[in-house]
MDAnalysis code that builds the backbone (N, CA, C; Angstrom):
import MDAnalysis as mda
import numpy as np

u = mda.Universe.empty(651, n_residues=217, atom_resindex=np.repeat(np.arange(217), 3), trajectory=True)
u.add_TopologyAttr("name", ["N", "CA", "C"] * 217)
u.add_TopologyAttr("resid", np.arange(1, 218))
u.add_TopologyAttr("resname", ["UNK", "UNK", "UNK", "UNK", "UNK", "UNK", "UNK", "UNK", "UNK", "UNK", "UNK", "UNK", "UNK", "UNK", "UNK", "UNK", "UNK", "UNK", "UNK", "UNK", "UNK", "UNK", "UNK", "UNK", "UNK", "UNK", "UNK", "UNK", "UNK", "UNK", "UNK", "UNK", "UNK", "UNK", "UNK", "UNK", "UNK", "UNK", "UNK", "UNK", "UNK", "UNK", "UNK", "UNK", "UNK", "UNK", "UNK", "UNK", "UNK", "UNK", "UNK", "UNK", "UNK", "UNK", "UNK", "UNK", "UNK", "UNK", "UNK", "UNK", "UNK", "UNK", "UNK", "UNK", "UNK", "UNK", "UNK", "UNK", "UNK", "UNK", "UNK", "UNK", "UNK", "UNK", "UNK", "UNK", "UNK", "UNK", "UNK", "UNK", "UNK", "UNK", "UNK", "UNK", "UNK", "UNK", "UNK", "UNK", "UNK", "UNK", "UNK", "UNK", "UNK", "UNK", "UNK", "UNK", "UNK", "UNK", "UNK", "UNK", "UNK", "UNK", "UNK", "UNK", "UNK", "UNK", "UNK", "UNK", "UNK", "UNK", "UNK", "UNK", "UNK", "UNK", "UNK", "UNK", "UNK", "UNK", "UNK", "UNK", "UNK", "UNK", "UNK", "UNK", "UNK", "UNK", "UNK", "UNK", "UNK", "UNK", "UNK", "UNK", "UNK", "UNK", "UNK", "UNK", "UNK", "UNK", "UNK", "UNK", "UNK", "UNK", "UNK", "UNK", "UNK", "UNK", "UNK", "UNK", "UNK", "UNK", "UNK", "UNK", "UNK", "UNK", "UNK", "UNK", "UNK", "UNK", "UNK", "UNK", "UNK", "UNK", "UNK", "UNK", "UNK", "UNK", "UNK", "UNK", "UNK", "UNK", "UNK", "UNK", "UNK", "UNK", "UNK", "UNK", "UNK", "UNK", "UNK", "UNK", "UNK", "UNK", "UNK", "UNK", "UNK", "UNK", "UNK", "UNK", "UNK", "UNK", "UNK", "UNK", "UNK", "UNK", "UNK", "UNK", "UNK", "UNK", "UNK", "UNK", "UNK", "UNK", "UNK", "UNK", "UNK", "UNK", "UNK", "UNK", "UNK", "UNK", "UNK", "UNK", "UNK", "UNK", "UNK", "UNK", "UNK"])
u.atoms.positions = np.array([
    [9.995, -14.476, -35.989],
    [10.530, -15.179, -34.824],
    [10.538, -14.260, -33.602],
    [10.819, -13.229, -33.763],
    [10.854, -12.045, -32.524],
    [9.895, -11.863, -31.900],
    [8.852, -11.638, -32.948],
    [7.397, -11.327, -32.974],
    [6.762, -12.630, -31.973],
    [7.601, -13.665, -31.973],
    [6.679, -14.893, -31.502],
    [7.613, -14.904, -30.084],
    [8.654, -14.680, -29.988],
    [9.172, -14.567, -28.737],
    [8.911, -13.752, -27.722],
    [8.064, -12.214, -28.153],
    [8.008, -11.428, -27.512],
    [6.055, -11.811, -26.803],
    [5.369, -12.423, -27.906],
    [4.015, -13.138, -27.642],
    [4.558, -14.270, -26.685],
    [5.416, -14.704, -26.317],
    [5.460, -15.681, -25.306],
    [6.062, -15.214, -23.910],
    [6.948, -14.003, -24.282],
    [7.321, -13.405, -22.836],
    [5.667, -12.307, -22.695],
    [4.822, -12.493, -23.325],
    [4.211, -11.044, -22.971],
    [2.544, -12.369, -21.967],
    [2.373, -13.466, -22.648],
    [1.727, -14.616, -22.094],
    [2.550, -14.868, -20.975],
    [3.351, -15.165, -20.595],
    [4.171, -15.327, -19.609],
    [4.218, -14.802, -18.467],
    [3.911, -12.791, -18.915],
    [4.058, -12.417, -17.480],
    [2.457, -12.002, -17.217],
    [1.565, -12.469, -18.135],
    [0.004, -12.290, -17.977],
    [-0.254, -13.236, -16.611],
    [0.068, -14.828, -17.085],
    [-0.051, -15.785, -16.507],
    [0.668, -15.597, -14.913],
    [1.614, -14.987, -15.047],
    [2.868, -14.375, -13.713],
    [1.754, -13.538, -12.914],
    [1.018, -12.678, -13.642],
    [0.287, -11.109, -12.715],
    [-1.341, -12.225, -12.193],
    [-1.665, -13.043, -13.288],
    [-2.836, -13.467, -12.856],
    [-2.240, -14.409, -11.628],
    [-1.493, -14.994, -11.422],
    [-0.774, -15.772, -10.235],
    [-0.749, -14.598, -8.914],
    [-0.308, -14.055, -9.309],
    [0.085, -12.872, -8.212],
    [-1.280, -12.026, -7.646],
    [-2.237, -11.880, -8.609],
    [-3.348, -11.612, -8.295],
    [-4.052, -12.563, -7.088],
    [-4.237, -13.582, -7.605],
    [-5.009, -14.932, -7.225],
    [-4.477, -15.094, -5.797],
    [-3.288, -15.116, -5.724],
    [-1.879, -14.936, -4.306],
    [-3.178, -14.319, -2.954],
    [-2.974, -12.936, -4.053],
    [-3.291, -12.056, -2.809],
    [-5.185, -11.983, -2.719],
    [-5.384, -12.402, -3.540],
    [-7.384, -12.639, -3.174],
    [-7.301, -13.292, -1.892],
    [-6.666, -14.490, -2.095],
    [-6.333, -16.061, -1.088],
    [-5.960, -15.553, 0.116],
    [-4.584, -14.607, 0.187],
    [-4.088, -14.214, 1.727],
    [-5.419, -13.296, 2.070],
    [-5.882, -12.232, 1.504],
    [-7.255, -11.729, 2.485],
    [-8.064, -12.626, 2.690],
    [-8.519, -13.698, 1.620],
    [-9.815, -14.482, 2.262],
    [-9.245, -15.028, 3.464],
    [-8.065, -16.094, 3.653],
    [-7.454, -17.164, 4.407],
    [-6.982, -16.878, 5.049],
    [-6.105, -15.741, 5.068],
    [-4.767, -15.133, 5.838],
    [-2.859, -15.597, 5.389],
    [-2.125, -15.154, 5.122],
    [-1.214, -15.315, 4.624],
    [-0.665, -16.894, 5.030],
    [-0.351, -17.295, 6.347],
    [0.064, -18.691, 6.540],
    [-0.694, -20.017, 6.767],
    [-2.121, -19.158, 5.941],
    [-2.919, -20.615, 5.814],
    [-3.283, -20.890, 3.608],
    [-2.243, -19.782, 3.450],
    [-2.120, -20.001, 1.647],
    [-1.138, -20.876, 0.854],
    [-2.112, -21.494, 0.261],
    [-0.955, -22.638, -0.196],
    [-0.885, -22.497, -1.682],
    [-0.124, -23.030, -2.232],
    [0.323, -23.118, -3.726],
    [-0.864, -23.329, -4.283],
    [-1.340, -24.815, -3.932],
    [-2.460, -25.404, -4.464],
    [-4.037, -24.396, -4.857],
    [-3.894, -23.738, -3.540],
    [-5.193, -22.926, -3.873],
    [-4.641, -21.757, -4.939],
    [-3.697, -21.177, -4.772],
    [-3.520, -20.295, -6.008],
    [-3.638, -20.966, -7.326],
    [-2.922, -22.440, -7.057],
    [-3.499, -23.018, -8.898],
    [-4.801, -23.045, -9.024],
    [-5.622, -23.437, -8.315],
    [-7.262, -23.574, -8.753],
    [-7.428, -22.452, -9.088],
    [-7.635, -21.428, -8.217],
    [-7.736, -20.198, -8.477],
    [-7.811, -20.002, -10.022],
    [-6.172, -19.935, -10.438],
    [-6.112, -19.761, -11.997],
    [-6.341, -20.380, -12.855],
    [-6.798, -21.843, -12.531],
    [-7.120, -23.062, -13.152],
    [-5.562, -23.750, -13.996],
    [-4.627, -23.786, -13.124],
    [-3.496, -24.154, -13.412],
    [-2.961, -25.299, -12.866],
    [-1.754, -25.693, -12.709],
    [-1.647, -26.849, -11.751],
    [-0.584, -26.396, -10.859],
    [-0.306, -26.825, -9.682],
    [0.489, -26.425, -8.563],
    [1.883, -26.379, -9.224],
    [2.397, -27.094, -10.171],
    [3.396, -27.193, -10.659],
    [3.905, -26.454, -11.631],
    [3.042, -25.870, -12.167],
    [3.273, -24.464, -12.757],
    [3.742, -22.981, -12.208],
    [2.982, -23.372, -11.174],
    [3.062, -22.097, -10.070],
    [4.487, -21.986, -9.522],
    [4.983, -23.639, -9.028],
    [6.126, -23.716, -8.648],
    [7.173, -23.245, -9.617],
    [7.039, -23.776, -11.041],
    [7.908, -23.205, -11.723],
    [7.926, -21.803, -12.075],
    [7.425, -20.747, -11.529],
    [7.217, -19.353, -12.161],
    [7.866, -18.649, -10.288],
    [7.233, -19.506, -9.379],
    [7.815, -18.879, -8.156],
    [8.732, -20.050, -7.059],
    [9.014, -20.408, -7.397],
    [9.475, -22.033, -6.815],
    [9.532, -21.973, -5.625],
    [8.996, -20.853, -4.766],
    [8.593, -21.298, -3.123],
    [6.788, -20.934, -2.844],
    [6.964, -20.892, -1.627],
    [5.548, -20.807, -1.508],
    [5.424, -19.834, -0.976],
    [6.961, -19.051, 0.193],
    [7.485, -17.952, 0.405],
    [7.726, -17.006, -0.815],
    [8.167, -17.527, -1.741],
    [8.633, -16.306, -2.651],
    [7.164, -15.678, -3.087],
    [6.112, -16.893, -3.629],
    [5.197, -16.726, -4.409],
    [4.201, -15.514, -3.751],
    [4.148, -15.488, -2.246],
    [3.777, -14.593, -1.719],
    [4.294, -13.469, -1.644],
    [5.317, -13.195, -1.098],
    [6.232, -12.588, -1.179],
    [6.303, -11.128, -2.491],
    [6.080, -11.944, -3.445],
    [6.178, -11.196, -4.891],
    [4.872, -10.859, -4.692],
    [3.805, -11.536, -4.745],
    [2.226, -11.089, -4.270],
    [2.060, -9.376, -3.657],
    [2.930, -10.071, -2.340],
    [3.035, -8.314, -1.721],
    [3.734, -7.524, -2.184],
    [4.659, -7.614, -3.107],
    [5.707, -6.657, -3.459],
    [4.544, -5.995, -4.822],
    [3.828, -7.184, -5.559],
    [3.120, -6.420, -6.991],
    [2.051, -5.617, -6.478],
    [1.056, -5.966, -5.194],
    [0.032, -5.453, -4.584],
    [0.657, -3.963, -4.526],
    [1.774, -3.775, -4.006],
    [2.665, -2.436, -3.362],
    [3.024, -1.790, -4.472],
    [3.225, -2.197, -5.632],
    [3.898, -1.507, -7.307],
    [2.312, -0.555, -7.528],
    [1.540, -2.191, -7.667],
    [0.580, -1.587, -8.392],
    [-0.052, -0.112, -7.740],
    [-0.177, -0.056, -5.896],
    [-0.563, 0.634, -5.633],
    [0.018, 1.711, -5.261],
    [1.569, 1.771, -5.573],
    [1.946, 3.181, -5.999],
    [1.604, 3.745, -7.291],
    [1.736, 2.726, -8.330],
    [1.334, 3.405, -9.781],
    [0.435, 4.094, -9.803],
    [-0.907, 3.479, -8.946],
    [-1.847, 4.345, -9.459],
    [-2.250, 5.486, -8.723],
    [-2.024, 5.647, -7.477],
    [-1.658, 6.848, -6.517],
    [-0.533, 7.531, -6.654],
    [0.359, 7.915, -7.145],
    [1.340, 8.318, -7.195],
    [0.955, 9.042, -8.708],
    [0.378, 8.144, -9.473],
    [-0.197, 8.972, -10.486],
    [-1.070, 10.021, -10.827],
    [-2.084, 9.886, -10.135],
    [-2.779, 10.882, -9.600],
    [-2.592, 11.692, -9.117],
    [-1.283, 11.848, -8.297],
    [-0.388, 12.749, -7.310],
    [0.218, 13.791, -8.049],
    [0.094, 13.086, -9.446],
    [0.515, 14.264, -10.154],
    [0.246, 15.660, -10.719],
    [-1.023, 15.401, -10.777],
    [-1.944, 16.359, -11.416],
    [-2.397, 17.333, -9.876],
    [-1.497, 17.307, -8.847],
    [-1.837, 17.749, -7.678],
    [-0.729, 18.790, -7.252],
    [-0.853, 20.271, -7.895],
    [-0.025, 21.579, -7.527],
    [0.612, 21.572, -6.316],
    [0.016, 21.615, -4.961],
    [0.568, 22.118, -4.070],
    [1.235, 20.926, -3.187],
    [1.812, 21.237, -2.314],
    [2.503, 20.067, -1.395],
    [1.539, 19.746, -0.205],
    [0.708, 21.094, -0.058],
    [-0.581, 20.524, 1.025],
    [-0.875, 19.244, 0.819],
    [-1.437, 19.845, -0.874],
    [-2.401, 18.587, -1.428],
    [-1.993, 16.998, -1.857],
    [-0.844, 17.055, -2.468],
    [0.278, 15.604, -2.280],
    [-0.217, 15.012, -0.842],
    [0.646, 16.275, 0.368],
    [0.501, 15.166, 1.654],
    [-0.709, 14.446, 2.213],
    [-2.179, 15.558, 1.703],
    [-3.716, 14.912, 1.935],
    [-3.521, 13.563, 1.219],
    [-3.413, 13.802, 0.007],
    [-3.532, 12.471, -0.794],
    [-2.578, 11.149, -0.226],
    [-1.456, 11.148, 0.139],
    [-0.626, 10.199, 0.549],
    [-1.189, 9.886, 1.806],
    [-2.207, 10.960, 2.988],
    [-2.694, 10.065, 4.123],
    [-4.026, 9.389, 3.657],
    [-4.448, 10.435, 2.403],
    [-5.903, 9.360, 1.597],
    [-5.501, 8.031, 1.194],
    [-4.219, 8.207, 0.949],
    [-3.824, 6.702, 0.364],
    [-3.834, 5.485, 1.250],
    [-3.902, 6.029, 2.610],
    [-3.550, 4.789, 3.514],
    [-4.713, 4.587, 4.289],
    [-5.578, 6.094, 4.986],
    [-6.904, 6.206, 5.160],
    [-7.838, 5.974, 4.543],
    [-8.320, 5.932, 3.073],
    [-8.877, 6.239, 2.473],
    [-9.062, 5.559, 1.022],
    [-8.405, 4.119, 1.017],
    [-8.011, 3.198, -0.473],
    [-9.182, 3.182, -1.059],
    [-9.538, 3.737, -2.453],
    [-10.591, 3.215, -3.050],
    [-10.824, 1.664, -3.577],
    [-9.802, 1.430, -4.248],
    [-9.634, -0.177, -4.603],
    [-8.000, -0.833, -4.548],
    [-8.765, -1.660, -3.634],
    [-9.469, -2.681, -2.731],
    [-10.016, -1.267, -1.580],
    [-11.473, -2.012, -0.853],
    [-11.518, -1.713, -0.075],
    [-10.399, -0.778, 1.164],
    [-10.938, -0.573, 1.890],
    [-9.664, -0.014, 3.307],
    [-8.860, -1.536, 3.826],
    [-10.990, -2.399, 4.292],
    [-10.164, -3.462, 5.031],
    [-9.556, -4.426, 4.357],
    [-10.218, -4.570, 3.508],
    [-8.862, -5.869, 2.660],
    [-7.692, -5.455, 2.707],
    [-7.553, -4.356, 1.711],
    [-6.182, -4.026, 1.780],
    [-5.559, -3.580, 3.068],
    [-5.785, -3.653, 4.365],
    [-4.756, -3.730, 5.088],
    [-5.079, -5.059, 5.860],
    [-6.064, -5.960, 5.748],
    [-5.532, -7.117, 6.083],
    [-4.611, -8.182, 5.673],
    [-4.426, -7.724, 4.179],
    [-3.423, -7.984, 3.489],
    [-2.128, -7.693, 4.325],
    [-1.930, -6.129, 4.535],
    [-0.855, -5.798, 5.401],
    [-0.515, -6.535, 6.930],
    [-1.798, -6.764, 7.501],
    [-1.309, -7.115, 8.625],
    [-0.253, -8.600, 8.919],
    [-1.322, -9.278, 7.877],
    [-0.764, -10.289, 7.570],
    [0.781, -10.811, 7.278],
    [1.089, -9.513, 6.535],
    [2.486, -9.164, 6.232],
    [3.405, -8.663, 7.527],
    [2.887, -8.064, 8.132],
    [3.698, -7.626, 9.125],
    [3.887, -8.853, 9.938],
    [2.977, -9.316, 10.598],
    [2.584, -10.522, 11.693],
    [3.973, -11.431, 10.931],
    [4.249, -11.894, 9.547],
    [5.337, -12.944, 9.051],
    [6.885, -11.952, 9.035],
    [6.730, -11.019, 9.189],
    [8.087, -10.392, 9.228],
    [9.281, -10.887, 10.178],
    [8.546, -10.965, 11.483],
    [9.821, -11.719, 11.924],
    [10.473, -12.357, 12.358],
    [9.142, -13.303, 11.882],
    [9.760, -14.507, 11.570],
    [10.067, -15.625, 10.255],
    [10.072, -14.578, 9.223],
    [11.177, -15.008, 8.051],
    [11.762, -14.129, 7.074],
    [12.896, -14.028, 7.189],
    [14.033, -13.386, 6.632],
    [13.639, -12.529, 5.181],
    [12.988, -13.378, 4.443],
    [13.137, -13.061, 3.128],
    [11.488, -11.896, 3.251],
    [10.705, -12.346, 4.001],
    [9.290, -11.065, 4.604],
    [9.800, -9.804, 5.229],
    [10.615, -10.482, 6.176],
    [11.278, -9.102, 6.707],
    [12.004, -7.933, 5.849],
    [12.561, -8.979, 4.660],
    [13.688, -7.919, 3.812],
    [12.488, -7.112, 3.152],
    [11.504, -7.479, 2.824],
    [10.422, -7.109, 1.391],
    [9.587, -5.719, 2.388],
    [9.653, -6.102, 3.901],
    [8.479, -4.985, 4.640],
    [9.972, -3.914, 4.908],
    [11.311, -4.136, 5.318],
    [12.275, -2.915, 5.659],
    [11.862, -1.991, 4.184],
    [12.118, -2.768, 2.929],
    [12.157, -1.899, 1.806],
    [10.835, -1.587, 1.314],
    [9.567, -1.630, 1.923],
    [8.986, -1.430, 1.407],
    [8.383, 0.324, 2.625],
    [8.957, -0.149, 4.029],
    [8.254, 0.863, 5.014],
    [10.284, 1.917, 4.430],
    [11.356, 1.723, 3.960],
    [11.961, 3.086, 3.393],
    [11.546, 3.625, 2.445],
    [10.503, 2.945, 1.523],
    [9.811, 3.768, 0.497],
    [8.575, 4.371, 0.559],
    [8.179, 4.361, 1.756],
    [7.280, 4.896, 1.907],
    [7.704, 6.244, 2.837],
    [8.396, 5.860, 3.743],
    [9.053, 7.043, 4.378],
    [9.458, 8.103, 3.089],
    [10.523, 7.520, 2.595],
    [11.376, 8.269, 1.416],
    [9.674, 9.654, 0.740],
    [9.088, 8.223, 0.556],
    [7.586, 9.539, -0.286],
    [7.199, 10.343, 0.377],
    [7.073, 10.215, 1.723],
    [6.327, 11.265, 2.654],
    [7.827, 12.406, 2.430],
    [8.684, 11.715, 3.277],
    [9.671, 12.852, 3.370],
    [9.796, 13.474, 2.158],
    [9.493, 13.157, 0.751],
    [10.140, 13.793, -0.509],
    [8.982, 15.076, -0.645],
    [7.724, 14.752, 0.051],
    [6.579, 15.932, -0.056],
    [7.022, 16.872, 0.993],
    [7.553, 16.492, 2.112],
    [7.408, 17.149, 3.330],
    [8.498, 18.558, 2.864],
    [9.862, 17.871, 2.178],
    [10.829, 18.560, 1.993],
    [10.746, 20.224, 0.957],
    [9.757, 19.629, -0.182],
    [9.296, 20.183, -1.172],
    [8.672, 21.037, -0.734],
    [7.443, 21.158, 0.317],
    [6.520, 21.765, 0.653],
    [7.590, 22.956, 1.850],
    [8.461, 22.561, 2.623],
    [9.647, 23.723, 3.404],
    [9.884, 24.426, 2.364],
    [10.760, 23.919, 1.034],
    [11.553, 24.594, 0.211],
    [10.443, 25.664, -0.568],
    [8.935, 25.276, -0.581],
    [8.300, 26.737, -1.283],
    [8.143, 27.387, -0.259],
    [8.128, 27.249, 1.176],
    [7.401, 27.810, 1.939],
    [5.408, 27.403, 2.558],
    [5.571, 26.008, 2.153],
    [4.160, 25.688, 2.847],
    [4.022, 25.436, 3.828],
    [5.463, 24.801, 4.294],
    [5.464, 24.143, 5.527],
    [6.254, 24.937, 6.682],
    [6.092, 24.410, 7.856],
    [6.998, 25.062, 8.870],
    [8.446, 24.293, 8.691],
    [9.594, 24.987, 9.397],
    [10.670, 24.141, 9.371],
    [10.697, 22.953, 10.460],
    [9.724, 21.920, 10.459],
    [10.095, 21.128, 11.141],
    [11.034, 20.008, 11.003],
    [11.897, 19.508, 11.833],
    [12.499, 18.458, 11.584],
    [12.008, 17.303, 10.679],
    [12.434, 17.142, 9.283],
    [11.663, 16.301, 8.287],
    [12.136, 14.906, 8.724],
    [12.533, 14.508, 9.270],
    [12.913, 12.667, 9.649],
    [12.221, 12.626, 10.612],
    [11.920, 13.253, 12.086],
    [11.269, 13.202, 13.137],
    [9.644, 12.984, 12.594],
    [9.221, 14.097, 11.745],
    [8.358, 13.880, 10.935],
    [7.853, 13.021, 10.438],
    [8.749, 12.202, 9.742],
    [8.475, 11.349, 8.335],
    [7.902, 10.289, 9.781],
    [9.149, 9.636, 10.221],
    [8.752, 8.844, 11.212],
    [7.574, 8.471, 11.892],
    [6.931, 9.742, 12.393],
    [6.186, 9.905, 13.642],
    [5.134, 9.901, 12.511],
    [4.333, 10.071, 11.423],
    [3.171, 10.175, 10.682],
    [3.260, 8.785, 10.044],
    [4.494, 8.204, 9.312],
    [4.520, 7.040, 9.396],
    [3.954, 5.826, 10.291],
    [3.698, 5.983, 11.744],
    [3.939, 5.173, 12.558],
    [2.606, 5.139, 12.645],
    [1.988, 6.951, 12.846],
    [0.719, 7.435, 12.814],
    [-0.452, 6.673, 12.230],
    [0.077, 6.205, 10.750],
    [-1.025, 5.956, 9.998],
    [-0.630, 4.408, 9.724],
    [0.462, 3.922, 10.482],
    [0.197, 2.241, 10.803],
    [-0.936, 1.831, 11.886],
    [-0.638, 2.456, 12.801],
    [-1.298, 2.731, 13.702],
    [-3.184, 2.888, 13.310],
    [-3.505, 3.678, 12.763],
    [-4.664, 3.829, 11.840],
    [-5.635, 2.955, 11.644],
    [-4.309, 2.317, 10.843],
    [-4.491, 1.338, 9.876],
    [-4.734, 0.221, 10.051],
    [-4.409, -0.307, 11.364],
    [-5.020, -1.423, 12.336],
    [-6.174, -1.213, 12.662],
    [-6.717, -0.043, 13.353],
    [-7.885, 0.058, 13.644],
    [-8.902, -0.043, 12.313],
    [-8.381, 0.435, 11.284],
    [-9.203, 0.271, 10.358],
    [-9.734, -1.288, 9.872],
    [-8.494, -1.694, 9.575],
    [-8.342, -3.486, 9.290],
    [-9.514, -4.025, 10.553],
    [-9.429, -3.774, 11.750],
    [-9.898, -4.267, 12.864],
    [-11.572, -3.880, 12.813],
    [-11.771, -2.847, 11.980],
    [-13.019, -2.705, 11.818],
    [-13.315, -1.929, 13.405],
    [-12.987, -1.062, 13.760],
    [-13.063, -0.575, 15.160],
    [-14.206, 0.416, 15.035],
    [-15.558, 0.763, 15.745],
    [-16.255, 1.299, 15.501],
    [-16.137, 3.105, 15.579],
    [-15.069, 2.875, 16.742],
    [-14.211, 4.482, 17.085],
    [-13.524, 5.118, 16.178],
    [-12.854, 4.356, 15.269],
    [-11.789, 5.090, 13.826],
    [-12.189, 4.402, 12.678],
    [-13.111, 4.702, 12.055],
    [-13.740, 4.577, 10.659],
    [-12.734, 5.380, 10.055],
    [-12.611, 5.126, 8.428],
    [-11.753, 5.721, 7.738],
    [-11.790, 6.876, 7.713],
    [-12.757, 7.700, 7.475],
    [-13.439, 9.219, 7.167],
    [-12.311, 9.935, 8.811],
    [-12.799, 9.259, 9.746],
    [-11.900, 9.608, 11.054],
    [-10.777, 9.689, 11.543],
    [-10.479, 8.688, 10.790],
    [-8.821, 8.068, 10.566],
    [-7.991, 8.862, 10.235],
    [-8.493, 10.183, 9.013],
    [-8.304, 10.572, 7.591],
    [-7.858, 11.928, 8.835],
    [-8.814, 12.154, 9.527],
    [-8.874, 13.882, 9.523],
    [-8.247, 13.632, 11.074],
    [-7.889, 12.653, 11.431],
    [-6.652, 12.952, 12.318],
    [-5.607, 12.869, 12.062],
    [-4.964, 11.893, 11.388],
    [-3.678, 12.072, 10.732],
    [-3.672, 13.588, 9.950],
    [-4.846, 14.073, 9.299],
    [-4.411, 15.562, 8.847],
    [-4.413, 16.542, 10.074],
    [-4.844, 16.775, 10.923],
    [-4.861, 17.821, 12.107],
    [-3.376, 17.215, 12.820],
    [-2.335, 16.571, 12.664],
    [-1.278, 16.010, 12.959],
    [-1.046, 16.649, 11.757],
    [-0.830, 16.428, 10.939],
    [0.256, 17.060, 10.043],
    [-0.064, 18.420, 9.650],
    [-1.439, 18.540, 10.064],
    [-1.644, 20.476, 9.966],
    [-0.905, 21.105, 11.097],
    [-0.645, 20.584, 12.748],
    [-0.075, 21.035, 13.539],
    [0.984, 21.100, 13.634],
    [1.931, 20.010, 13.001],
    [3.420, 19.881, 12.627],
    [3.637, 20.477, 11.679],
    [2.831, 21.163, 10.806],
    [3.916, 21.612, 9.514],
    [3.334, 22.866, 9.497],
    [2.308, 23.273, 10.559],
    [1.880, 24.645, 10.377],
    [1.104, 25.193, 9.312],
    [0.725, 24.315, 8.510],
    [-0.327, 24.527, 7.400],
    [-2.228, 24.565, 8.164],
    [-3.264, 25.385, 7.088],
    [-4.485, 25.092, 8.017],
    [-4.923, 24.259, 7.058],
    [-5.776, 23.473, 8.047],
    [-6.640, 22.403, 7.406],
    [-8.174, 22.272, 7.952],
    [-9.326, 22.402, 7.302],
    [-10.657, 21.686, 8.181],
    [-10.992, 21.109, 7.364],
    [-11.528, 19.959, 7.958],
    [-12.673, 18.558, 7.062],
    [-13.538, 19.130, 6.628],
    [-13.262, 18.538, 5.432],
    [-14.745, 19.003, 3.847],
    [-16.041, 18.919, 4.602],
    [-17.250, 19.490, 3.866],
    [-18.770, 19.650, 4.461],
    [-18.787, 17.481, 4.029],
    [-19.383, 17.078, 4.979],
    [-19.806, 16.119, 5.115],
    [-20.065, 15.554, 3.465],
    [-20.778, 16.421, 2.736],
    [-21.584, 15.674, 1.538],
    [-20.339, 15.740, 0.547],
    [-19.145, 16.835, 1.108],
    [-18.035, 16.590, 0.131],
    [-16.999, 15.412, 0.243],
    [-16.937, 14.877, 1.244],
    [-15.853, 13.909, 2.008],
    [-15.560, 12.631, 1.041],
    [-16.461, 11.775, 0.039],
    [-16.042, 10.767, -0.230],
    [-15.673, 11.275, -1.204],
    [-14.183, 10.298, -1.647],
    [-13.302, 10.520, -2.636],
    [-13.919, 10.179, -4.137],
    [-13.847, 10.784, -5.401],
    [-13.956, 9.975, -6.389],
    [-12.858, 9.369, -7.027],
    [-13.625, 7.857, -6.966],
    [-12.514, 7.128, -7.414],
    [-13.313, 6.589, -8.579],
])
């Protein structure tokens, strides 16, 4: 009996992630406030009424969309982060993470974002999901920035002024990237946000030989 209960919560949240998947294909193709329930059921070959019962808005259903898009893509960057000694190298990787996404693409995944931002404020329950999602991202930068003072990598700069201002940096970016701007390609994107945080934290940095630059992912 356990055995069969735990096969139905484990189908359950398959059917939940393939929903949530399907969510967010739909907001990059369409854009977030032209996604409807309906197309996420086709998508999964489900019926709208299923969907409703697993997310019972059309707000939430998104909503959770962006919140699993954001899990998943700390798990697997953050994982990688690990096997990474120094605090230089953490902070490269965390502006690779935003410059530099292997999967999804750069631009999907931040048209995804923009999308998200653009509904923030104007509904409550978007707004709550982007405050907690831009303190956890702060929180990560600042948790490298802090680490990297305490061995001595970094200069003593003010770490909140910091966190902030590179934060904002690589929103900033990150539009141009989404926007497809011919002036800030990712590769460009990448090695200004680092000459910003090489000048603020007093660490040296120069961009890899050209043939070294793309990431393996």
């Amino acid at each position: 009996m356990k055995e069969h209960a735990g096969a139905v919560r484990d189908s359950a949240e398959q059917r939940r992630e393939q929903m949530l998947r399907a969510a967010l294909e739909v907001i990059v193709e369409r854009g977030y406030a032209d996604t409807r329930i309906a197309d996420v059921a086709e998508r999964t070959g489900t019926s709208p009424a299923l969907v409703i019962y697993y997310f019972k808005t059309r707000d939430r259903l998104l909503t959770e969309a962006i919140r699993y898009s954001e899990d998943t893509w700390y798990a697997e960057n953050l994982r990688r982060m690990e096997g990474i000694s120094t605090a230089t190298g953490r902070l490269a990787e965390l502006i690779a993470m935003i410059c530099l996404p292997g999967n999804p693409e750069p631009r999907s995944f931040w048209l995804l974002w923009l999308d998200f931002w653009a509904q923030s404020p104007r509904s409550a329950g978007v707004g709550a999901v982007r405050q907690k999602s831009d303190e956890r991202w702060r929180e990560t930068i600042r948790s490298v920035v802090q680490a990297g003072q305490e061995v001595g990598e970094f200069a003593p700069t003010d770490v909140d002024n910091f966190t902030i201002t590179l934060a904002g940096l690589l929103d900033g970016l990150a539009v141009q990237i989404a926007l497809e701007d011919p002036e800030v390609p990712p590769q460009r994107a990448y090695e200004l946000a680092m000459r910003f945080a090489a000048g603020q934290l007093g660490f040296d940095w120069e961009p890899a030989p050209k043939q070294a630059r793309k990431r393996g992912r």
